[in-house]
C-alpha positions in Angstrom: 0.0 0.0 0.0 1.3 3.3 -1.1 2.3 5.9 1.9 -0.7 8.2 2.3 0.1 12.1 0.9 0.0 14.6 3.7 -3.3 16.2 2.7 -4.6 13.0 3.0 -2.4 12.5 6.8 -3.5 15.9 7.8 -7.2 15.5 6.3 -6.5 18.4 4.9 -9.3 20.9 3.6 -8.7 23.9 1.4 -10.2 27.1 2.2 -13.6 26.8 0.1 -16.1 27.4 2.8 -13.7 27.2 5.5 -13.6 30.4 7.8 -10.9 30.0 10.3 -7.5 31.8 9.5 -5.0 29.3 7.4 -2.3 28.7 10.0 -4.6 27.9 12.5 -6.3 25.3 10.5 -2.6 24.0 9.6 -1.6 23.7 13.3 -5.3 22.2 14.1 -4.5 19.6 11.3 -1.2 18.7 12.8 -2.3 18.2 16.5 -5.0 16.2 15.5 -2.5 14.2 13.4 -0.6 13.7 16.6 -3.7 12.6 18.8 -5.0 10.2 16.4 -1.6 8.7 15.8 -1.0 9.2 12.0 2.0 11.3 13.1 3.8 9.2 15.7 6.6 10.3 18.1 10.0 11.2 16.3 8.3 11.0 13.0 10.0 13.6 11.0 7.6 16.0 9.1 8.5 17.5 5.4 10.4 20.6 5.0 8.2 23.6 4.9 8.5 24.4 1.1 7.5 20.4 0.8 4.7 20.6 2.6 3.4 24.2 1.1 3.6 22.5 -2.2 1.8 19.5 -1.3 -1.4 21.3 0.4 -1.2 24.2 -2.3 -0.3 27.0 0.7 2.2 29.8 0.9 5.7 28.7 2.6 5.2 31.4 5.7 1.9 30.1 6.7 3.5 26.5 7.1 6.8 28.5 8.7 4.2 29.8 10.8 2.6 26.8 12.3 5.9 24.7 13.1 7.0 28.1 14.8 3.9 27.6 16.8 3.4 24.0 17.4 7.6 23.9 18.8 6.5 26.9 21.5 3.6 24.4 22.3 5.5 21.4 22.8 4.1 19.2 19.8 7.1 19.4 17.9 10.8 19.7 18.4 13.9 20.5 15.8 17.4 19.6 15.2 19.7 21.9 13.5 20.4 20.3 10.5 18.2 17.4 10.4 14.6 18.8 10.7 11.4 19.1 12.6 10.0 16.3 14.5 6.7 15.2 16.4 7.9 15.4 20.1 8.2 12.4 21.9 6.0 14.2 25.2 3.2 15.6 23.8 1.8 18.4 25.8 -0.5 16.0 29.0 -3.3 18.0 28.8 -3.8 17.3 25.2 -2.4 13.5 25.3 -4.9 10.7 24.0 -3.8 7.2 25.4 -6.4 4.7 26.0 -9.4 6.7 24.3 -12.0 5.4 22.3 -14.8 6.6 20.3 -15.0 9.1 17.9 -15.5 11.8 19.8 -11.7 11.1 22.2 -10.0 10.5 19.3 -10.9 13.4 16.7 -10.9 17.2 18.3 -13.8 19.0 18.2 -13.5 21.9 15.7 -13.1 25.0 17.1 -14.7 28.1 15.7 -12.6 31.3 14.7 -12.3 33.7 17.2 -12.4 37.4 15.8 -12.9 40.8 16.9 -15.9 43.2 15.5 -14.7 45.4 12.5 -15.1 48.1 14.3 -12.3 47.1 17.1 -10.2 46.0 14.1 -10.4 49.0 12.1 -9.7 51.3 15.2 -7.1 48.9 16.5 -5.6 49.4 12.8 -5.7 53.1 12.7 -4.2 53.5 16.2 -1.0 51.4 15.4 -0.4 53.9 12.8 -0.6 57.3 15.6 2.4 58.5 17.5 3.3 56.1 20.7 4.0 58.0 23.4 4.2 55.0 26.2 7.2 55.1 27.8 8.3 58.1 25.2 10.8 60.0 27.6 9.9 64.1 27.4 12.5 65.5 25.4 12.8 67.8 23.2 10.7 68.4 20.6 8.3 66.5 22.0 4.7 68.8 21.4 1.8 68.6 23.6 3.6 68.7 26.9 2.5 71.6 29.6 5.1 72.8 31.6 4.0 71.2 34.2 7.1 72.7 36.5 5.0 76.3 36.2 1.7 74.2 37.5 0.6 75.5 41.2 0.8 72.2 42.5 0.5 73.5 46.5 -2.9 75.0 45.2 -3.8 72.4 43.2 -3.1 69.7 46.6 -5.3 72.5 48.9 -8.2 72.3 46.0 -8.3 68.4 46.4 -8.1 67.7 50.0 -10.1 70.8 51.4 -13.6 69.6 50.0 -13.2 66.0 50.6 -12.1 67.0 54.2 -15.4 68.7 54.6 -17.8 66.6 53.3 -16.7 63.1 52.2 -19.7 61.0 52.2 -22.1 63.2 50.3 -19.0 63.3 47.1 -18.5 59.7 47.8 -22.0 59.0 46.5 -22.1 61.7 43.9 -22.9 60.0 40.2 -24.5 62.1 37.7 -23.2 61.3 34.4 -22.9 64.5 33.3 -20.3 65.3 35.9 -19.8 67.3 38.8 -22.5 70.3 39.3 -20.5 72.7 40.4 -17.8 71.9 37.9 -20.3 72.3 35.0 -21.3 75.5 36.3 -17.7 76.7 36.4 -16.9 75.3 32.9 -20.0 76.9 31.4 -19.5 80.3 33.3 -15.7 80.0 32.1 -16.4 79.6 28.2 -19.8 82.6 28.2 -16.6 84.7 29.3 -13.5 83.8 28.0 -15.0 82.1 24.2 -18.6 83.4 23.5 -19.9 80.0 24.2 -23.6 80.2 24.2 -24.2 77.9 27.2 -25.3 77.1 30.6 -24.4 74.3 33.3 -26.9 71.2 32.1 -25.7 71.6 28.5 -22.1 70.7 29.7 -21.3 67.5 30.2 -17.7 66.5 31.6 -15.8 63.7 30.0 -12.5 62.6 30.2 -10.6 64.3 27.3 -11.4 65.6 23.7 -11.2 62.5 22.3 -14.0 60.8 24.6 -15.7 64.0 23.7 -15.5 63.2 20.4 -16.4 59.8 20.6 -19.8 61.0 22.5 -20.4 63.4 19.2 -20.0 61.0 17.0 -22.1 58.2 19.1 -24.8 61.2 19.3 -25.0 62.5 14.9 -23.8 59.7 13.0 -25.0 56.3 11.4 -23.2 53.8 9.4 -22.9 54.9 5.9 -23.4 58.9 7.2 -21.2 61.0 5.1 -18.7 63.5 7.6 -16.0 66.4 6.5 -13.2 66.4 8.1 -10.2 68.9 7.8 -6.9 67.8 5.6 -4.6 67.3 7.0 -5.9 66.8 10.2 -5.8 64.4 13.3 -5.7 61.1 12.8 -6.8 60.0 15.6 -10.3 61.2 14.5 -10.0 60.2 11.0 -9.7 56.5 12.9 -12.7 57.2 15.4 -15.6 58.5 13.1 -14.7 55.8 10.1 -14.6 53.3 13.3 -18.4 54.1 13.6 -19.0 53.2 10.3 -19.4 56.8 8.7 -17.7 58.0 5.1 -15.1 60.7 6.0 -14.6 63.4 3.4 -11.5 65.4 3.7 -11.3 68.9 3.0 -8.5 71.2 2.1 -7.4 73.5 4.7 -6.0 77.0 2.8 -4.9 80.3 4.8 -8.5 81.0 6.1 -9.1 77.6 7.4 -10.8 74.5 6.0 -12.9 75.0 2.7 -16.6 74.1 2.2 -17.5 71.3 0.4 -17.8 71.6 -3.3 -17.3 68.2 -4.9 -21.0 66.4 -5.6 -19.2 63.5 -3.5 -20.0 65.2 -0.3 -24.0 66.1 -1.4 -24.8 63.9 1.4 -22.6 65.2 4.1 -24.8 65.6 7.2 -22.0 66.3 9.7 -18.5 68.5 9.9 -15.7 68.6 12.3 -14.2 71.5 12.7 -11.3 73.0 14.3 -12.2 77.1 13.3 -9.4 78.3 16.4 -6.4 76.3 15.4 -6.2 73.7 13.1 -3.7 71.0 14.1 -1.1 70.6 12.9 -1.1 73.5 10.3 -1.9 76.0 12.7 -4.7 78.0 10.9 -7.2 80.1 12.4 -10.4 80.0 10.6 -11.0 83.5 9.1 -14.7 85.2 10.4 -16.1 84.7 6.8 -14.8 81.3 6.7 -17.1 80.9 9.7 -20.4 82.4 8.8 -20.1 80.6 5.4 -20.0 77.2 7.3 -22.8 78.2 9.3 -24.7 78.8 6.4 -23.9 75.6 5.1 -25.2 73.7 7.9 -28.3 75.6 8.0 -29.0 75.2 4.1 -28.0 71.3 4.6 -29.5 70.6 7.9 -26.5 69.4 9.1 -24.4 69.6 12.6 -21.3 71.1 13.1 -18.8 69.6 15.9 -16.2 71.9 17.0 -13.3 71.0 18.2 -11.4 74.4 20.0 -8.0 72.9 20.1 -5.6 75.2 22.0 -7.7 77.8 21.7 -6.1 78.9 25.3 -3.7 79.8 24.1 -3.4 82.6 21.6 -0.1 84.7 21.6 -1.4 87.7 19.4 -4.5 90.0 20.3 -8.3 88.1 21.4 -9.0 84.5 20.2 -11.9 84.8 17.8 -15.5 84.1 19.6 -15.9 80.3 19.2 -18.3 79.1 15.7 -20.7 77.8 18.9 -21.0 81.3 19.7 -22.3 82.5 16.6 -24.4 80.0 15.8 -28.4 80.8 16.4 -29.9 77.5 15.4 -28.5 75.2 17.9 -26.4 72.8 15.4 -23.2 72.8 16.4 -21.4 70.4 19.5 -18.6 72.5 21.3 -15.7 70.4 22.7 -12.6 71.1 24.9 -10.0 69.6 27.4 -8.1 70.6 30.0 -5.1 68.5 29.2 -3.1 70.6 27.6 -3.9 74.0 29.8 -3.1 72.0 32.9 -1.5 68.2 32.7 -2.0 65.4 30.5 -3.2 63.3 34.0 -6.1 65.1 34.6 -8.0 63.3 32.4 -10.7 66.0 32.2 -12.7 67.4 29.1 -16.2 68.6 28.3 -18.7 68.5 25.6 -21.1 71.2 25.4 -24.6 69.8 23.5 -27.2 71.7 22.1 -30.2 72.3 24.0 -32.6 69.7 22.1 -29.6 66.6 22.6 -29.6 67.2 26.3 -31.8 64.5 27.3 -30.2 62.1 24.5 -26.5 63.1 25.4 -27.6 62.7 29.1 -28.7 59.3 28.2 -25.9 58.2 25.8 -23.3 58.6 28.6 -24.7 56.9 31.1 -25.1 53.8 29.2 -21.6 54.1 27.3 -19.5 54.4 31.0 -22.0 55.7 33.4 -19.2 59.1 34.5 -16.1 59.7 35.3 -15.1 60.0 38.8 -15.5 62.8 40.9 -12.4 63.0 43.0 -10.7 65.6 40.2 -13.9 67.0 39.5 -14.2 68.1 42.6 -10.7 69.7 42.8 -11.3 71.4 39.3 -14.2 73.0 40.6 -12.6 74.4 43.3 -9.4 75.4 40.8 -11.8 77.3 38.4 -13.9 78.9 41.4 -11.2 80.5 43.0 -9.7 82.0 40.1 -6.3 80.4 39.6 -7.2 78.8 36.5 -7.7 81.8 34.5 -4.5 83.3 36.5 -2.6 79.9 35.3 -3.9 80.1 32.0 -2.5 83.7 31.3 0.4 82.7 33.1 1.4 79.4 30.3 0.6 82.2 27.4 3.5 84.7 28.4 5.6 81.8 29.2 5.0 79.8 25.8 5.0 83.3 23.7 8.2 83.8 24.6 9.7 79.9 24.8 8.2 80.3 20.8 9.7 83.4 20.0 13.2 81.4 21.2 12.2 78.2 19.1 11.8 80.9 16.2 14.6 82.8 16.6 17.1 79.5 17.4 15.8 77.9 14.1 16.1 80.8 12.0 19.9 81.6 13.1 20.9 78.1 12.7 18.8 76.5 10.1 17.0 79.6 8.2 18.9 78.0 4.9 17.6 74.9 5.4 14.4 74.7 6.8 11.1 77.0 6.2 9.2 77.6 9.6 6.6 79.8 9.5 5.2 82.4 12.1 2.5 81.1 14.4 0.0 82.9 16.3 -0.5 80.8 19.0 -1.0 77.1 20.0 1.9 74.4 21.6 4.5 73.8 18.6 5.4 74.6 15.2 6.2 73.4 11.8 9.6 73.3 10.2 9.3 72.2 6.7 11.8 70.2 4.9 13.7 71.2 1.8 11.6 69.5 -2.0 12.1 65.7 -2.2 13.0 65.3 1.6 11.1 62.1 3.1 10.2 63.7 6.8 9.6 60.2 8.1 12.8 58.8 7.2 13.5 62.2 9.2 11.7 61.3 12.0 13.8 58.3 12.4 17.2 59.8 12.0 16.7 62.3 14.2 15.3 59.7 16.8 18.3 58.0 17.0 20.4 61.0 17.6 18.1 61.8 21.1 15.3 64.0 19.0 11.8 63.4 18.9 9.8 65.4 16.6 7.0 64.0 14.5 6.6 63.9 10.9 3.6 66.4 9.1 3.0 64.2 6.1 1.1 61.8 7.8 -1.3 63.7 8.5 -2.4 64.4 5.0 -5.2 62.3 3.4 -5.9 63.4 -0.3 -4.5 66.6 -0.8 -1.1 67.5 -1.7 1.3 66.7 0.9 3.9 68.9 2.8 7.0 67.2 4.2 8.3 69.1 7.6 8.6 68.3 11.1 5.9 69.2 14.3 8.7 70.7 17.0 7.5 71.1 20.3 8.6 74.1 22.8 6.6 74.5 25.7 8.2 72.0 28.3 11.4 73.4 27.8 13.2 76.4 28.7 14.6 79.2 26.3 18.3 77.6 27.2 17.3 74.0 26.3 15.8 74.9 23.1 18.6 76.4 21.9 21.0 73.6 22.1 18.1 71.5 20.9 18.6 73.6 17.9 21.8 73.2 17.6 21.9 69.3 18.3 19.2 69.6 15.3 21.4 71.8 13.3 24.7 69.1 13.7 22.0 66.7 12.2 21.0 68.4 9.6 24.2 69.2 8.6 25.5 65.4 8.3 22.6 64.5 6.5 23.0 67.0 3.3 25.5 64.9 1.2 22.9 62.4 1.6 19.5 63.8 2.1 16.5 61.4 3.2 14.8 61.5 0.1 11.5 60.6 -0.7 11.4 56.9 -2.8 
């Protein structure tokens, strides 16, 4: 009797109707081998190219299985002669003395997988910067200078209320957050932004991104069409096409991002904006630009979310009143964080709903996480009531004015030949754009491995024409430490023109 073929030793299917991913049907085939005795201790198995061939797979997906099966104790190799069934098969999987079908042939085991929305955002978040374990150097953006934080204030806001009264705050749970904190947050933006708004329209979340995430759950259904500013975040590129919506980028000129014109985005029901500071770019959103968006949404029926990153800080004359504040029909969802005015750890954000989503927004939260907690809340309340937020805030915008001006001034005396950085108005870095051709990711990692972390501007382009530069951080670091920054960036620079990081 002729040897049996390893399809036939593995009962081996091909994938016609067969759902579970190919390597683990390969190692499935092999165990099961092994258990019923068709592969016996010591019996060598083929090479892997043998085996692809004979069950009409690709050489990496068998590579892939013996990898596995030798970490699980099935098989074992020897340099130079092969891989082998183990002679002690894993006990908790042996089969001696079994009988019937159903101890002698595995049950098949269905394919574990994840929802497509936890794939796609798991997809889109491998591609953002990591920051875990990312030590704060320079030009690391998005760090507060959290040396210039009134820490001894911030310590007497958090014990002296829970001192007072710490059973009634211990059983505080509305899901809109804090009262009081609301109150402050919604006195704080009427003042300081022209936010249209009063405590129960505020609810407190735990960043802009969870804001976000709330907006989105609130306007949008599978298959809803959203702008979205290019470039632009990626983060929220990831988040709304995680919900199932169509993003449509839109150019962002020198008076912010443009309106829709393309017949593609006829059926765009919601836009995120960012009218005070588009990031990375930097661009205020001109007044016209503004009232023309308005007008859209009215015309379309549609909602505006606005994002007012680092609005706080302006360097240059009064912020513009936020697009919330000038809206009169009640389309438009307001969002803002604390993370970036105070320290990243706070945790703390707000999203400010129209009057008519209340109830729904109210609702929404409580079912998604129920509320954040109330210990900070509390604290921020207290921070806000007493003034030394606002006294912080204008604090942070002298001190990162002038650590800007010294970024500025650094780059233009060391690299003004080399690299184009233009003026910016406010916000918590700046762009330095590259020379034509140069490939600012292969720049990224270059300068990584000389001790500088900056982050590359071309990624956040989705359709329209790309720049190449650099995002450079300045406001954790003092006037002295940026300049030999600079100059650390300059040596680099400098060893890299005879051979350039071009784009391929």
């Amino acid at each position: 009797m002729e040897p049996l073929s390893w399809p036939d030793r593995l009962r081996w299917q091909q994938g016609d109707g067969v759902s579970s991913p190919l390597i683990l049907r390969l190692c499935d085939a092999l165990r099961a081998a092994i258990w019923r005795g068709d592969l016996q201790p010591a019996d060598r198995l083929p090479s892997t190219r043998t085996l692809a061939v004979a069950l009409g797979i690709g050489r990496n997906s068998v590579m892939a299985a013996y990898e596995h099966l030798l970490a699980e104790g099935y098989l074992y190799a020897r340099h130079g002669s092969g891989t082998f069934v183990s002679t002690d098969v894993p006990d908790e999987f042996h089969r001696v003395g079994t009988s019937g079908p159903d101890e002698t042939t595995p049950a098949p085991r269905p394919a574990l997988r994840v929802s497509r929305m936890a794939d796609g955002m798991s997809r889109f978040a491998a591609t953002l910067p990591s920051r875990h374990g990312q030590t704060i150097v320079p030009f690391r953006a998005g760090i507060p200078a959290v040396d210039h934080f009134p820490w001894p204030i911030w310590t007497r806001c958090l014990t002296r209320r829970w001192r007072a009264a710490p059973q009634s705050l211990a059983c505080s749970e509305d899901s809109a957050g804090f009262l009081p904190l609301r109150e402050e947050i919604a006195a704080f933006l009427r003042q300081g932004r022209g936010v249209r708004c009063h405590a129960d329209q505020v609810i407190v979340v735990s960043g802009a991104q969870q804001a976000l995430d709330l907006a989105a759950r609130l306007l949008l259904d599978v298959g809803d069409q959203v702008a979205i500013e290019d470039p632009g975040y990626p983060g929220i590129d990831g988040l709304l096409r995680a919900t199932g919506a169509e993003v449509i980028p839109l150019p962002v000129d020198a008076e912010g991002v443009c309106l829709p014109e393309s017949p593609v985005a006829d059926g765009c029901r919601v836009a995120l904006l960012t009218p005070s500071h588009n990031y990375p770019l930097g661009v205020t959103m001109s007044l016209s630009r503004r009232l023309a968006w308005l007008g859209w949404a009215r015309q379309r029926g549609a909602w505006i979310i606005e994002d007012d990153y680092d609005s706080d800080f302006r360097f240059q004359g009064r912020p513009l009143t936020a697009l919330q504040g000038l809206d009169v029909d009640g389309r438009i969802l307001y969002v803002g964080t604390f993370t970036r005015a105070l320290f990243p750890g706070l945790r703390l954000g707000y999203l400010v709903v129209p009057e008519r989503l209340i109830d729904t927004a109210r609702a929404v939260r409580r079912l998604s996480d129920g509320g954040g907690s109330v210990v900070a809340q509390v604290a921020l309340a207290d921070f806000m009531r007493d003034g030394h937020f606002t006294a912080h805030l204008r604090a942070m915008r002298r001190l990162y004015a002038e650590r800007c001006q010294a970024l500025e001034q650094a780059l233009a005396s060391h690299l003004g030949g080399l690299l184009r950085v233009p003026t910016v108005e406010g916000g918590v870095h700046l762009n330095a754009f590259l020379p034509p051709g140069w490939d600012d990711r292969e720049m990224v990692r270059v300068l990584a491995k000389n001790g500088i972390t900056t982050v590359a501007l071309s990624p956040y382009y989705k359709s329209t024409k790309v720049e190449s530069g650099i995002i450079l951080g300045f406001t954790c670091w003092s006037e002295a430490q940026l300049n030999g920054a600079v100059c650390h960036l300059e040596r680099v620079c400098n060893s890299l023109l005879s051979a350039p990081p071009m784009v391929r």
